[in-house]
C-alpha positions in Angstrom: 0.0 0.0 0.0 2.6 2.3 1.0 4.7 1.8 -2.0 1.9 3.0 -4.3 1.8 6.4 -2.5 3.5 9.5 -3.5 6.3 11.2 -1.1 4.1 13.7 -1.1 1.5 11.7 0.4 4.4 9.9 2.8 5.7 13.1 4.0 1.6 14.3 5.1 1.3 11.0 6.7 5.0 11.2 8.8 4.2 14.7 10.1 0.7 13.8 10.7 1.7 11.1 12.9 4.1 13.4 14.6 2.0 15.5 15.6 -1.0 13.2 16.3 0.5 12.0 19.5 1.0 15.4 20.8 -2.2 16.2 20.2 -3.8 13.2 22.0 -1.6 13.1 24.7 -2.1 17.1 25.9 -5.9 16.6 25.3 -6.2 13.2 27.6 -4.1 15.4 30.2 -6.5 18.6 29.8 -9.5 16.5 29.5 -8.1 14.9 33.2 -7.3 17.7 34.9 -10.4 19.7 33.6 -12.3 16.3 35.1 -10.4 16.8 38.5 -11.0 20.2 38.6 -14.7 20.2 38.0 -15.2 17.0 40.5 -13.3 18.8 43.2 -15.7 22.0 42.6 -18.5 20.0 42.8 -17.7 17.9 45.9 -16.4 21.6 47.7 -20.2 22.8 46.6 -21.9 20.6 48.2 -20.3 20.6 51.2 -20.5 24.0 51.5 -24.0 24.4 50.5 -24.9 21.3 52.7 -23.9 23.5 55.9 -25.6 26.4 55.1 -28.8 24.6 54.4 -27.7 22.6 58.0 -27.9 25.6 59.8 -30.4 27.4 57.3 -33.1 24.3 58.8 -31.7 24.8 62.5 -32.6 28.1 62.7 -36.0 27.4 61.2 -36.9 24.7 63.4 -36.0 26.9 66.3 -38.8 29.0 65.5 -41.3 26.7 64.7 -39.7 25.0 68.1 -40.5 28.4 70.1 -44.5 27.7 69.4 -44.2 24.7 71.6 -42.5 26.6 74.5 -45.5 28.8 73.9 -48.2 26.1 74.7 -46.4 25.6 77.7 -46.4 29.0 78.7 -50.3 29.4 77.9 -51.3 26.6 79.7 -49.6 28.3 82.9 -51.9 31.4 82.5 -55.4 31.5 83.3 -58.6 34.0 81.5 -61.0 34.1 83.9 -60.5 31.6 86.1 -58.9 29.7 83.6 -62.1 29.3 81.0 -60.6 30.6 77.8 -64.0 30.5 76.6 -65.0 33.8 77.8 -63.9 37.2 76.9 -60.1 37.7 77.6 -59.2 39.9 80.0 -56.9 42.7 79.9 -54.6 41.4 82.4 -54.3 38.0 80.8 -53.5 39.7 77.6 -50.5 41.9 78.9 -49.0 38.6 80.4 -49.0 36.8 77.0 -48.2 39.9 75.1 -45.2 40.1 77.2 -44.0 36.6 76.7 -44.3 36.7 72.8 -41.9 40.0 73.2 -39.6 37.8 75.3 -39.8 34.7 73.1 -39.4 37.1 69.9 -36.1 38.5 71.4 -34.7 35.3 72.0 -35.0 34.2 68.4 -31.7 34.9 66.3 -34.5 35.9 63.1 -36.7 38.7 63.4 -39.9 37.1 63.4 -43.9 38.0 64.7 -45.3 35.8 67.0 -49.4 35.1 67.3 -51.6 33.8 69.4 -55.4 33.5 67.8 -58.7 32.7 70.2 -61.3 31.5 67.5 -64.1 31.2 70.3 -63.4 34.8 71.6 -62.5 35.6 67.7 -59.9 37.5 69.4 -55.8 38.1 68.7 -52.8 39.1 70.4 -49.6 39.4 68.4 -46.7 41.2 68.7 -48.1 43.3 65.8 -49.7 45.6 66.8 -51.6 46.0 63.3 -53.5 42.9 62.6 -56.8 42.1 63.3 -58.5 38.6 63.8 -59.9 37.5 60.4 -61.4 33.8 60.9 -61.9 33.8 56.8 -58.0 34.0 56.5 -57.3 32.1 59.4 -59.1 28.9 58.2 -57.5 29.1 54.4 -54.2 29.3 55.7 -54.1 26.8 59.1 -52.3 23.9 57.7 -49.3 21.6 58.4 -45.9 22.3 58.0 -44.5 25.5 56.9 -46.9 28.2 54.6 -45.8 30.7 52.3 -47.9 33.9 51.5 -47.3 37.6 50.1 -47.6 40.1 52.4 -46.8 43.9 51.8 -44.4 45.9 54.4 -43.2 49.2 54.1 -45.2 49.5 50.7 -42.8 46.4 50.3 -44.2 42.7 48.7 -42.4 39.8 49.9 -42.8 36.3 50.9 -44.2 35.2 54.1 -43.6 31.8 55.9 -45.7 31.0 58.7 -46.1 27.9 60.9 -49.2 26.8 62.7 -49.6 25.2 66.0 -53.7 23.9 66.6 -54.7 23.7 70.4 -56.1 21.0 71.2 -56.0 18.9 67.5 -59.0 19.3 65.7 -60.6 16.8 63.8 -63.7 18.6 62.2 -61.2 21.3 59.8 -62.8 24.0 61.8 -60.7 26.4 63.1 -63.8 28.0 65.8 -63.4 24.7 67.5 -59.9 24.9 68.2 -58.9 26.5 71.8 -56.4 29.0 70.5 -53.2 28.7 67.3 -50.4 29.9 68.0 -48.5 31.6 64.5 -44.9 32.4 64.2 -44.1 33.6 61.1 -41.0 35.4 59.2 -40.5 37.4 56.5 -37.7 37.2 53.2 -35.5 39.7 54.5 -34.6 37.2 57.4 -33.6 34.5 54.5 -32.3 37.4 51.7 -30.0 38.6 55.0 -28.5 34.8 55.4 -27.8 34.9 52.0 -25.9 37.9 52.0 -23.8 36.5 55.0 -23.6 32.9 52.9 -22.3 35.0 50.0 -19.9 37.8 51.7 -17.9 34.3 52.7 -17.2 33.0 48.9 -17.5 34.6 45.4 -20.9 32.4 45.0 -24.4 34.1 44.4 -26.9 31.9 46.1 -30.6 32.0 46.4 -33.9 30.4 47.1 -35.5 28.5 44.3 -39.1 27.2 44.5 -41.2 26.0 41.2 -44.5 27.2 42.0 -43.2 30.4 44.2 -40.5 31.8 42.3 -37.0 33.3 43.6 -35.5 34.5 46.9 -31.8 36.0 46.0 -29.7 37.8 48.1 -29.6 42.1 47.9 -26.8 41.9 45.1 -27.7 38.9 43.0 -27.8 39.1 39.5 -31.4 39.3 38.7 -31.1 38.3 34.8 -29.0 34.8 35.5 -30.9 34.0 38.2 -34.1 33.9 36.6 -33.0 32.4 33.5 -31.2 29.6 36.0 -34.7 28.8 37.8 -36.5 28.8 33.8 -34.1 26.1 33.1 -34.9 24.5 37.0 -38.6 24.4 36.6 -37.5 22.3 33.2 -36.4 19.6 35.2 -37.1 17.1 37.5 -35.5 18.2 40.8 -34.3 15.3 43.9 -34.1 16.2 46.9 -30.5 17.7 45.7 -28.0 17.5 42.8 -25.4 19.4 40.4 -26.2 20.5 36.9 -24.3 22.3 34.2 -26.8 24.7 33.0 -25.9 27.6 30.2 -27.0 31.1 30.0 -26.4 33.6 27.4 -23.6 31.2 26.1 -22.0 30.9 29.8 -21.8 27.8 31.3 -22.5 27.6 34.9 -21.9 24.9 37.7 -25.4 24.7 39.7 -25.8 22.6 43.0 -28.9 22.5 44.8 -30.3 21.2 47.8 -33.9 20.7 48.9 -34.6 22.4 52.2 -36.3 19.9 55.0 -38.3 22.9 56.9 -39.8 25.0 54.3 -39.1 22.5 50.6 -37.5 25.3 48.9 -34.0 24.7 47.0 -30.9 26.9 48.1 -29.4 27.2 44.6 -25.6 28.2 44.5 -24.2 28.7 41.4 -20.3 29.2 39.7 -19.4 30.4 36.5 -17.2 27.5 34.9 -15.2 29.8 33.2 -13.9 31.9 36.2 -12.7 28.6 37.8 -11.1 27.1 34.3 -9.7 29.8 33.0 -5.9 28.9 34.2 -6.5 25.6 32.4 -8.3 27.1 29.9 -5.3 29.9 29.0 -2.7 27.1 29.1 -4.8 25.0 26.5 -5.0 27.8 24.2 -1.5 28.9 24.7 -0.5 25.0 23.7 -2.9 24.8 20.6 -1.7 28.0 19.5 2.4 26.6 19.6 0.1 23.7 17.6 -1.5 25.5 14.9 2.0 27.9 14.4 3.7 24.4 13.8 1.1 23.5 11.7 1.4 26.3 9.9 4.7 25.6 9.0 4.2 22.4 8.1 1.8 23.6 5.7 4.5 26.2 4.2 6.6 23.6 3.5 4.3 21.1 2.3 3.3 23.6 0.0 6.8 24.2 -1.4 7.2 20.7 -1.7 4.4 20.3 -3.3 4.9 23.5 -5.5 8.0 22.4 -6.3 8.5 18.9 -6.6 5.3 17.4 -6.5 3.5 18.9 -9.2 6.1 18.8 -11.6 6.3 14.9 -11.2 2.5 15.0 -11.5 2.6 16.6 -14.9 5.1 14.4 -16.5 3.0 11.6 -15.2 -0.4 12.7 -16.9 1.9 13.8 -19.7 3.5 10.1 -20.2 -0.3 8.9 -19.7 -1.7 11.3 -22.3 1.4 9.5 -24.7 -0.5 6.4 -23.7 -3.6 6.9 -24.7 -2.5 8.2 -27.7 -2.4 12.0 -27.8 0.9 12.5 -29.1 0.3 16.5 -29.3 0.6 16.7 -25.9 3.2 18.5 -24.6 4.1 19.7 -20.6 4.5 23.4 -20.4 5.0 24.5 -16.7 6.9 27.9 -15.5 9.6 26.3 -13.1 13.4 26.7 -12.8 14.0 23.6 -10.9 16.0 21.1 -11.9 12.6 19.2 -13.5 13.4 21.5 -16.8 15.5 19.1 -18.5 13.0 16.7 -18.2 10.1 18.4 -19.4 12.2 19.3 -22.5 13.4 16.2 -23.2 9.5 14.7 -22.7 8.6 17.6 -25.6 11.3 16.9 -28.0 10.5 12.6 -27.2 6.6 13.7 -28.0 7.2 15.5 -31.1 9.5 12.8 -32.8 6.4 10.2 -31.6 3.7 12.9 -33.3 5.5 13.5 -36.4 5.8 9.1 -37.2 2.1 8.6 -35.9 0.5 11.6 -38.4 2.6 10.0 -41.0 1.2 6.6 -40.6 -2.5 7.7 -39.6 -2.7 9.9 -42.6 -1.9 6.7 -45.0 -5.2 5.1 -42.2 -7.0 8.0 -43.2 -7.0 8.0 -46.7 -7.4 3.7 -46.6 -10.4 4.1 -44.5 -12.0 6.6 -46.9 -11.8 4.9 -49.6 -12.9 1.6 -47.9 -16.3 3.8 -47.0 -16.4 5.5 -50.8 -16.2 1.4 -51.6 -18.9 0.3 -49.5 -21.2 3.2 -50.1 -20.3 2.8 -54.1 -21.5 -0.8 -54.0 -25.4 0.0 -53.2 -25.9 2.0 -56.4 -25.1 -0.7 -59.0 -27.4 -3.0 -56.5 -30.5 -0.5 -56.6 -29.9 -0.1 -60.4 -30.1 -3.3 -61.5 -33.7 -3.3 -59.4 -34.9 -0.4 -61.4 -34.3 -1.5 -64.2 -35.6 -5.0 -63.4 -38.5 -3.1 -63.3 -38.4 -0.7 -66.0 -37.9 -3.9 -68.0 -41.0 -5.3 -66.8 -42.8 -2.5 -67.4 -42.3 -1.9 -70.8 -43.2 -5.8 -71.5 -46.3 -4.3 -70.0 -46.8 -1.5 -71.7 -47.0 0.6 -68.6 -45.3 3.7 -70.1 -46.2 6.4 -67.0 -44.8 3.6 -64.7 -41.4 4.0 -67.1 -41.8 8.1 -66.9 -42.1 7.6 -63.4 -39.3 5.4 -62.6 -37.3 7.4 -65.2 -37.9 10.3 -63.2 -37.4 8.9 -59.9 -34.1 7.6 -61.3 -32.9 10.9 -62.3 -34.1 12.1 -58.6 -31.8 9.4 -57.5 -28.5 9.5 -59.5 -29.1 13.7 -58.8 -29.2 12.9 -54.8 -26.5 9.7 -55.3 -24.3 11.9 -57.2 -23.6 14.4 -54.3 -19.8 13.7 -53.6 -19.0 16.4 -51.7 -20.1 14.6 -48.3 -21.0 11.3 -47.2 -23.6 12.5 -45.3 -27.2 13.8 -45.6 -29.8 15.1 -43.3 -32.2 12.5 -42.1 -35.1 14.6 -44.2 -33.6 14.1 -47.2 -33.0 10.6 -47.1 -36.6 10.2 -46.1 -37.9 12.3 -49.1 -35.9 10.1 -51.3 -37.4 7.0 -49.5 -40.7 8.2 -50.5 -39.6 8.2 -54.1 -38.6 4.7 -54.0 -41.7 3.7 -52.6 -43.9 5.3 -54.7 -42.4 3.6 -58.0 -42.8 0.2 -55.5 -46.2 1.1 -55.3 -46.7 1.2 -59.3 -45.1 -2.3 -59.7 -47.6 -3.6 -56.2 -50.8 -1.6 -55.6 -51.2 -3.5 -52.6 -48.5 -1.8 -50.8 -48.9 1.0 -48.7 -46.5 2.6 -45.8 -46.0 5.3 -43.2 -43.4 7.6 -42.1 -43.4 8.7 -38.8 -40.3 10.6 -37.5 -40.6 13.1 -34.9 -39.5 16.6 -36.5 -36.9 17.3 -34.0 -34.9 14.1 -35.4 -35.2 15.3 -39.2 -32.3 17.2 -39.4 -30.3 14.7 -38.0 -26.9 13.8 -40.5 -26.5 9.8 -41.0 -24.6 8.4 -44.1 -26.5 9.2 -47.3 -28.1 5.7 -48.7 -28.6 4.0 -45.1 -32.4 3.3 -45.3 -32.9 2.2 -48.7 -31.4 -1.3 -48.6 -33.7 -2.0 -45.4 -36.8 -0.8 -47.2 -35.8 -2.5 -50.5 -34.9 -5.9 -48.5 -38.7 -5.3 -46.7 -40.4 -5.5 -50.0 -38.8 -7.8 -51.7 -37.8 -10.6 -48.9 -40.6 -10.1 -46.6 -44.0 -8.6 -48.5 -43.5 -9.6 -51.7 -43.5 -13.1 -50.9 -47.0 -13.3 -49.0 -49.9 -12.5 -50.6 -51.5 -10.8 -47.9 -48.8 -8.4 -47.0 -48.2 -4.8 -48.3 -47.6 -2.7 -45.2 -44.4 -0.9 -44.3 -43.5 1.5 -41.6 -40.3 3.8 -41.0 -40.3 5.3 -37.6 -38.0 7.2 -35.4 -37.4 7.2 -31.3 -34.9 8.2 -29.1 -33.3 5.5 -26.0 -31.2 7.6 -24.0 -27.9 9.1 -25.9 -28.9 6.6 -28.7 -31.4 7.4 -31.5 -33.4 3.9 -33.2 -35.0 4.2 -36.7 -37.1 1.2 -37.5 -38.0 0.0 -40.5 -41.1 -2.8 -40.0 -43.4 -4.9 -42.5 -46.1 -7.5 -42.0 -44.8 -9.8 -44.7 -43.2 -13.2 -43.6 -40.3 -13.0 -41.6 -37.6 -15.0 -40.5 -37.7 -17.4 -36.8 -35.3 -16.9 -34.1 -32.3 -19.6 -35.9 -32.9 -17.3 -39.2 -32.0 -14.1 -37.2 -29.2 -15.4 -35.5 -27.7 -16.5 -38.9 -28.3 -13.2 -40.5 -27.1 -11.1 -37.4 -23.2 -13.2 -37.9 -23.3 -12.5 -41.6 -24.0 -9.3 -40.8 -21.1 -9.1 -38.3 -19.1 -11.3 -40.4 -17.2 -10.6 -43.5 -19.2 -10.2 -47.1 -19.5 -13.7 -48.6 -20.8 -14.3 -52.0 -24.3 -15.8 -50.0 -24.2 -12.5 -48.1 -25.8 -9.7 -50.2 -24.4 -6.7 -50.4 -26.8 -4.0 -49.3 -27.5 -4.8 -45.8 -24.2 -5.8 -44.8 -23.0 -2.6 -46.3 -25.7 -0.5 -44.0 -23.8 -2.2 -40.7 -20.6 -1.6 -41.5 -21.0 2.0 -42.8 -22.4 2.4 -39.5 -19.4 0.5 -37.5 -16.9 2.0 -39.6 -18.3 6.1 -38.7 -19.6 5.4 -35.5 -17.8 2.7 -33.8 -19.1 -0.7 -32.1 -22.7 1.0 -30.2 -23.9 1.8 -33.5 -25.0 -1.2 -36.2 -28.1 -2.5 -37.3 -29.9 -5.7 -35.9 -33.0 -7.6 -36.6 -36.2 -8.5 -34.5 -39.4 -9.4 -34.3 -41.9 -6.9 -36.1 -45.1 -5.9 -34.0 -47.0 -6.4 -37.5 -46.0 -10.1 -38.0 -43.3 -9.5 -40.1 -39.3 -8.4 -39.4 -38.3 -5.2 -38.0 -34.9 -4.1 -38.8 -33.6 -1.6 -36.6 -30.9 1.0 -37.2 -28.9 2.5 -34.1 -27.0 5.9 -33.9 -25.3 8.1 -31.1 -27.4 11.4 -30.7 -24.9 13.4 -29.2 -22.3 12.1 -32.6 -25.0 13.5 -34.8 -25.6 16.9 -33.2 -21.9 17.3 -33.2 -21.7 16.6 -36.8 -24.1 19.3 -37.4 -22.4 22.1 -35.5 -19.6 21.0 -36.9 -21.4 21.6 -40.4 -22.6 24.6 -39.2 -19.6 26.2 -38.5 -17.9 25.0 -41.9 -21.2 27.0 -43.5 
């Protein structure tokens, strides 16, 4: 394999495997350390993110914690002689307002403590502002931790609240419960851990809940953040995991963790490209080493190819043009290398090889025209002997118009015949002459009758002059003649591809398969005294201009008797005519 290669094509494959190695090696060794890099990220993520959400929870539990230090305390207190089903008095409700102060200072979160008596539809919280509202109390008392809007300051944000029913109720009706104790906080307690979680680390974490929405710290990027928690709400979240999500063509390592007290997601975030970029300048500074050595492997492939490789090239195709006979060629390429000599010395070896070729194809030339002047010289003493076959007849006859007729249609021949100044004719011409012959075959058999149907575009077509008139002759003679019932004769003309078929068909008596092979070796045979003349002449005319696709071959004819069937190259013909053309 290698041996048939050129050193061109050696020297691309030697530097290519020099510098495939390379390649591969330094990409296995970034494509590891990138690995190493990204899993030790990850892993420090986590971790991180894991003890935040650790004490994140803590600090939440404490406060839904503080609601059961609350029972406790109520249970110590008595309203009116400890029936909290009447009215509650004042005093009562300076005790317990005091204690929800106490308890509220105690909590690391700023937070607002609750304590609702459905049966007295009565409130004391350590807001001043709120009013018992049963309607709102009964949507919102359920388990677990609740989130709601609220507005502050003219301020929206989220509100989480935790409920605490005394005693249980069964019936969902929060007017049979005792008293609920509320503690709820508000986002700034959460946006505030963030900013502490943050101020630590160059991370930018937030809050992340699908039906909710987005809890971020005072300086997150608003834009990313939302278009991180688009591409969240795509997927299917566990309890906690690591994604690589991308945004605005960034790619950014996301690690998240499911909050057991309130089920939001803390979502920290790191652009991949602030923590790879080290690697990342190193790989770049390698590949660019790798693409300047490239470079100048290129350069000098180029001058070796310039240089050497496509002079070599052109004597080659130059020694194969010799080959294939076209002894004009000659190599003619601007170079001062030492490949000059050669390419003269190829020149001068091609023009001695021209000049002894022209001499003997010129004596192949004139041989092979006059062998086609033979063969086309041979039909006319072959239809003359017919006419006058006929002419003879006719006068026994007495037929005299039939003798004007054929006198005339002979002098329409010999005039047509006796054009030497080409071999060739226009398909329309040889079909008006046709039309001659048959018309004087129509005096001498009444019963005959024929059609000529050739497409127009195919009339100007050039074949060699005399072509059709054996094979229409042959039809009359050998094949309707003989059968009493016969006299019909059709020419037509149809295209196959880059070949054009005229057909010549009759319904007289044919010839079987064994008769058709016989005549088909004659015909591809050499002429035999058995052999006539005419029909043999028509193939090899056609061989002879045409080469091997074109000929003439015999089947069976649609109308019971033989079709004979001429084939000629279309693209030969149209050449011929341009070429006509152009002599005009």
């Amino acid at each position: 394999m290698l041996q048939k290669m050129s050193i061109f094509t050696k020297i691309i494959i030697l530097i290519a495997v020099l510098l495939l190695p390379v390649l591969l090696l330094y990409a296995r060794s970034n494509f590891v350390s990138v690995n190493v890099v990204e899993q030790t990220l990850k892993n420090a993520n986590r971790e991180q993110l894991s003890f935040f959400v650790s004490q994140f929870d803590a600090a939440i539990q404490r406060l839904s914690a503080s609601t059961t230090f609350l029972n406790r305390e109520l249970n110590g207190l008595s309203v009116t002689d400890g029936d909290l089903s009447n009215p509650i008095s004042d005093s009562f409700r300076d005790k317990l307002k005091m204690k929800l102060e106490t308890q509220k200072l105690f909590a690391s979160w700023d937070n607002e403590l609750s304590v609702f008596f459905p049966r007295q539809n009565d409130i004391v919280s350590t807001n001043p502002s709120l009013g018992y509202d049963e309607t709102y109390l009964q949507y919102s008392v359920k388990p677990n931790w609740q989130v709601d809007h609220v507005t502050v300051n003219q301020y929206n944000e989220y509100a989480f609240a935790y409920y605490e029913v005394y005693p249980f109720i069964t019936s969902g009706q929060v007017k049979d419960a005792q008293y609920i104790i509320r503690i709820r906080f508000y986002e700034r307690n959460i946006r505030n851990a963030l900013n502490q979680f943050k101020a630590s680390s160059i991370r930018d974490p937030f809050l992340f809940h699908p039906d909710y929405g987005v809890i971020g710290s005072s300086s997150m990027n608003a834009a990313t953040t939302e278009e991180l928690a688009r591409n969240l709400r795509q997927q299917r979240l566990a309890s906690s995991g690591i994604s690589e999500l991308t945004v605005n063509n960034n790619k950014y390592l996301v690690t998240y963790i499911q909050s057991k007290q309130l089920g939001w997601y803390v979502v920290d975030y790191v652009p991949l490209e602030n923590i790879l970029t080290p690697i990342t300048t190193s790989r770049n500074y390698f590949y660019s080493c790798v693409a300047v050595l490239i470079l100048l492997s290129t350069l000098a492939m180029f001058l070796l190819y310039r240089h050497v490789q496509v002079p070599i090239r052109e004597l080659v195709h130059g020694v194969r043009r010799i080959e294939k006979g076209q002894y004009s060629s000659r190599i003619r390429l601007n170079t001062s290398s030492e490949f000059i000599y050669l390419f003269n010395s190829f020149n001068r070896m091609a023009a001695q090889i021209e000049n002894l070729i022209e001499t003997v194809l010129t004596e192949q030339i004139r041989s092979r025209e006059a062998t086609l002047k033979q063969l086309q010289s041979q039909i006319n003493p072959h239809f003359l002997f017919n006419c006058l076959a006929f002419m003879m007849s006719m006068a026994k006859q007495q037929n005299y118009s039939a003798i004007l007729s054929m006198a005339y249609s002979l002098s329409k021949y010999y005039r047509y015949t006796t054009r030497s100044e080409t071999s060739f004719c226009g398909l329309r011409d040889e079909l008006a002459f046709i039309k001659h012959y048959l018309d004087i075959q129509q005096m001498r058999m009444d019963r005959v009758c024929y059609e000529i149907d050739v497409p127009e575009c195919y009339l100007d077509l050039q074949i060699p002059r005399l072509l059709l008139q054996p094979l229409v002759e042959n039809a009359l003679i050998h094949g309707i003649e003989p059968e009493v019932n016969a006299g019909y004769l059709r020419i037509a003309g149809a295209q196959n591809g880059k070949m054009i078929s005229i057909t010549v068909d009759d319904d007289g008596q044919g010839m079987d398969e064994q008769e058709r092979d016989m005549l088909m070796k004659r015909l591809n045979g050499p002429l035999t005294e058995e052999m006539g003349c005419g029909v043999w002449n028509v193939n090899q005319r056609l061989r002879h201009q045409f080469g091997k696709e074109a000929g003439l071959h015999y089947e069976v004819s649609p109308y019971g008797g033989t079709r004979a069937v001429i084939v000629l190259p279309l693209q030969q013909q149209q050449t011929k005519k341009e070429r006509r053309a152009a002599d005009v």
